[in-house]
N, C-alpha and C positions, 0 to 999 in steps of 0.2 A: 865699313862696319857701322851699324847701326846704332845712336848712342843708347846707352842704358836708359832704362829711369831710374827715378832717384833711389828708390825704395830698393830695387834691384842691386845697386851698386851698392847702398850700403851694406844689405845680406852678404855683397858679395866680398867688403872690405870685411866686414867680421868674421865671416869665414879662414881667410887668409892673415887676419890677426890669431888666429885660434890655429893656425897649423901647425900641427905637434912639429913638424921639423924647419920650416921656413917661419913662424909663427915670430910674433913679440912674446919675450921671455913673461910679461907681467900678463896679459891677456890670458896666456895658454895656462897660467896656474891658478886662475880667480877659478870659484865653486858657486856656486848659490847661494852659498852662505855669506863669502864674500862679498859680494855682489849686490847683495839685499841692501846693505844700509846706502849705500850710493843711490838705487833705487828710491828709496824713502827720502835720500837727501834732496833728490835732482827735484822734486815733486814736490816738497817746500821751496824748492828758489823758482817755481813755473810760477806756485802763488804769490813767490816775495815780489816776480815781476808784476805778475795781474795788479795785486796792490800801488804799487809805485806807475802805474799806466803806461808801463816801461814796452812799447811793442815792438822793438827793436831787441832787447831782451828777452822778451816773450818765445820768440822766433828761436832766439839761441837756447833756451832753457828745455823747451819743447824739441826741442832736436837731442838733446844733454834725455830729457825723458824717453824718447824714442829709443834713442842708442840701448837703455837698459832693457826696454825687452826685446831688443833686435839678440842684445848678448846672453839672455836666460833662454832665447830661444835658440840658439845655439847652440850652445851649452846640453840644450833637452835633445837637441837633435842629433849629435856624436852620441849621448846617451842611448838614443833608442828613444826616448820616450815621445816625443811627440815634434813637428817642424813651425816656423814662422806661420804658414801658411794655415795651419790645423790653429794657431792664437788668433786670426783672424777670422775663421768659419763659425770659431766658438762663439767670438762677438758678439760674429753678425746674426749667428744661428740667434743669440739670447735677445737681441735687438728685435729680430722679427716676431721673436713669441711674448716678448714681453708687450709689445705695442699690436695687438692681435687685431684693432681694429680700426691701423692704419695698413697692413697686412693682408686684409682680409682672411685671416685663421679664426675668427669669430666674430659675430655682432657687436654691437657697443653694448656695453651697459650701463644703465644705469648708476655711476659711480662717478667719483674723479678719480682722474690721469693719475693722483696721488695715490687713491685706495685699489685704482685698477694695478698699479707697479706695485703694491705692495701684495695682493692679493696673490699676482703671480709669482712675487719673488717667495712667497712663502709654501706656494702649490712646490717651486724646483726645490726646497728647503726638505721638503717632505718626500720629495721621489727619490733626493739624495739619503735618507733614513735619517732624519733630523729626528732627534726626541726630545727637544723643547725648543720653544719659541727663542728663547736666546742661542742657539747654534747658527753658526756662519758669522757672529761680529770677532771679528780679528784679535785677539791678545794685542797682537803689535799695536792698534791704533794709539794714537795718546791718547793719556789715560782720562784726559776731561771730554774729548768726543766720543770714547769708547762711553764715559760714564751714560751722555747723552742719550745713546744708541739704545742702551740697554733699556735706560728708562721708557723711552720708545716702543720700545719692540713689547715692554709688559703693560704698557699703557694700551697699545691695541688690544690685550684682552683684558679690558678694565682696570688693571692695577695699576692706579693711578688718583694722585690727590685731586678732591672734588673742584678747586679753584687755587685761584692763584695765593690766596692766605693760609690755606694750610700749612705749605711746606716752611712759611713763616716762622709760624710756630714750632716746625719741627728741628729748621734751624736754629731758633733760640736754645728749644731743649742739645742738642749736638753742641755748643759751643758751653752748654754749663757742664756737661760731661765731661769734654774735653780740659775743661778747668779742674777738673775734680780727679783727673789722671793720675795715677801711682806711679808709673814707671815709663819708662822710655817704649814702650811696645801699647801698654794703654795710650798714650800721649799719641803713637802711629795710627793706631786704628780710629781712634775720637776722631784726627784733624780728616781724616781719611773721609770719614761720616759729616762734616761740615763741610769740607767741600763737593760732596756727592750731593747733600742738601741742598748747596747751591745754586747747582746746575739744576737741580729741579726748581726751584725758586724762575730763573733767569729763562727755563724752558716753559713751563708755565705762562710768562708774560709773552712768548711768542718771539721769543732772543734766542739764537744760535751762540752756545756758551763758548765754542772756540773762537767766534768771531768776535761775542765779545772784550775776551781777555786780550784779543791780541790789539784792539783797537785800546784797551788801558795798557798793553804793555808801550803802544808805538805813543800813547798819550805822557806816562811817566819817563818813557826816553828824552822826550822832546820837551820838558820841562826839569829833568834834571841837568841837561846840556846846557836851557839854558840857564841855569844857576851856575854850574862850572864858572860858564863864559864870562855871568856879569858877576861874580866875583872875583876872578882874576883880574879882569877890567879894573875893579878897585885895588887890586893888591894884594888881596887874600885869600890863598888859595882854597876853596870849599874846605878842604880836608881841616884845615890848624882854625876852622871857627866850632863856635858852641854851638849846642842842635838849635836853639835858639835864633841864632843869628840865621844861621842855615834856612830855619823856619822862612825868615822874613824874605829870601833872596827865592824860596817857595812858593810863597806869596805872590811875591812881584813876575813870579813864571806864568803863574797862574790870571791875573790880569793881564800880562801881556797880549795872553791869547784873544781877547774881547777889543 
C-alpha cells in the first residue's frame, strides 16, 4: 500500500474523529461555533511563536492552525455545504485574481502591489453586493486592529486627517471629554473615542497599532518581572511596599535595560 500524504491522512484522521458511531465522543459534538474560538486561539500562539523565533514551535502551532480548518471543513462537508478541497480552489482561485499580473489575467498597471490588492479586493467587495466601503472587516477582529482597518478602508476615499498632528489635537479634545463624563456609559464611549484617536495618531506616523501595544505589553511584562525579582531579592515583597518605593524598583527596571 502506498503511504498517504500528509495532508491526506489527516482529512482522513478527522474524518474518522468525526464518525457519528466510531467517532471521539468530544470531536463529533464540536459545531462551528464551538470551534471558532480555538481557531482564533491556535492563530495567536502561530504569532506568539513567530515573535519568540520559536521554529520548532512554529511547526507545531501551524499544524494546531491547520487542524482547525481541516475540522470546519469537515464539519461543512457532512453538512452538505461545501468539502476541504472547494477551501482550497477558493484560495487559490482569489490568489490567482488577485495577482492578475503575475497570472497573466491582465496587464500591469501602473499602481503598487498594495493599491493593485486593494483595488481588487474591493472590485470581489462589490460583486459580492457590498454597500459601503466598510463591509467585509470582521466584528470578531480585536477591537484595536478592527479600529485600524476601518480607519483605512475610509481613508482610501479621503476620510482621513491631513497629517500626522491633527489627530493630536483631536486626541487632546477626547481625553478632556472623557474627563468631563457623567456616568459610567459616557465614561464608555469618551475612553472608547481616545483610544480610537490613538490608533489614528500611531497610524498616521506609519505604526501598526496592534504591533505596537503588544511590543509595550511584552515591554511592561519584562519590567514589572523584573521588579517582582529585585524586590524579593531584598526582602520585600513588591505587593507590602508604597507606590513610591515600587516607583524606584521601576526605575531601576527601566535602566536595567540600557
Amino acid at each position: 500500500m502506498e503511504p498517504q500524504s500528509p495532508l491526506v491522512r489527516l482529512l482522513t484522521i478527522m474524518a474518522r474523529l468525526r464518525n457519528p458511531e466510531t467517532g471521539c465522543e468530544w470531536d463529533r459534538e464540536q459545531t462551528f461555533a464551538t470551534i471558532a474560538p480555538y481557531t482564533v486561539e491556535e492563530a495567536y500562539e502561530v504569532a506568539d511563536a513567530i515573535d519568540r523565533q520559536d521554529m520548532e514551535a512554529l511547526k507545531d502551532e501551524l499544524g494546531d492552525l491547520l487542524l482547525q480548518v481541516v475540522f470546519h471543513a469537515r464539519m461543512a462537508e457532512e453538512a452538505q455545504h461545501f468539502q476541504f478541497a472547494d477551501v482550497a480552489n477558493s484560495i487559490s482561485d482569489k490568489l490567482e485574481a488577485r495577482h492578475p499580473h503575475i497570472f497573466g489575467i491582465e496587464r500591469a498597471k501602473d499602481e503598487s502591489q498594495a493599491d493593485r490588492w486593494e483595488r481588487i479586493k474591493a472590485d470581489e467587495r462589490e460583486a459580492r453586493g457590498a454597500t459601503s466601503a466598510l463591509d467585509g472587516i470582521a466584528l470578531t477582529l480585536p477591537a484595536l486592529m478592527r479600529a485600524e482597518k476601518l480607519q483605512k478602508r475610509a481613508a482610501r476615499l479621503g476620510f482621513d486627517w491631513p497629517d500626522a498632528e491633527a489627530p493630536k489635537a483631536k486626541l487632546q479634545e477626547e481625553l478632556e471629554e472623557l474627563a468631563g463624563a457623567q456616568n459610567d456609559q459616557e465614561r464608555l464611549m469618551e475612553a472608547g473615542d481616545v483610544l480610537f484617536s490613538a490608533v489614528n495618531i500611531v497610524r498616521a506616523l506609519g505604526v501598526a497599532p496592534e504591533e505596537a501595544l503588544r511590543a509595550a505589553n511584552a515591554k511592561f511584562e519584562t519590567r514589572f518581572r523584573h521588579m517582582e525579582q529585585a524586590a524579593m531579592k531584598a526582602g520585600n515583597p513588591l505587593a507590602s511596599l508604597p507606590l513610591d518605593e515600587q516607583e524606584l524598583y521601576w526605575q531601576a527596571a527601566k535602566a536595567s535595560e540600557s
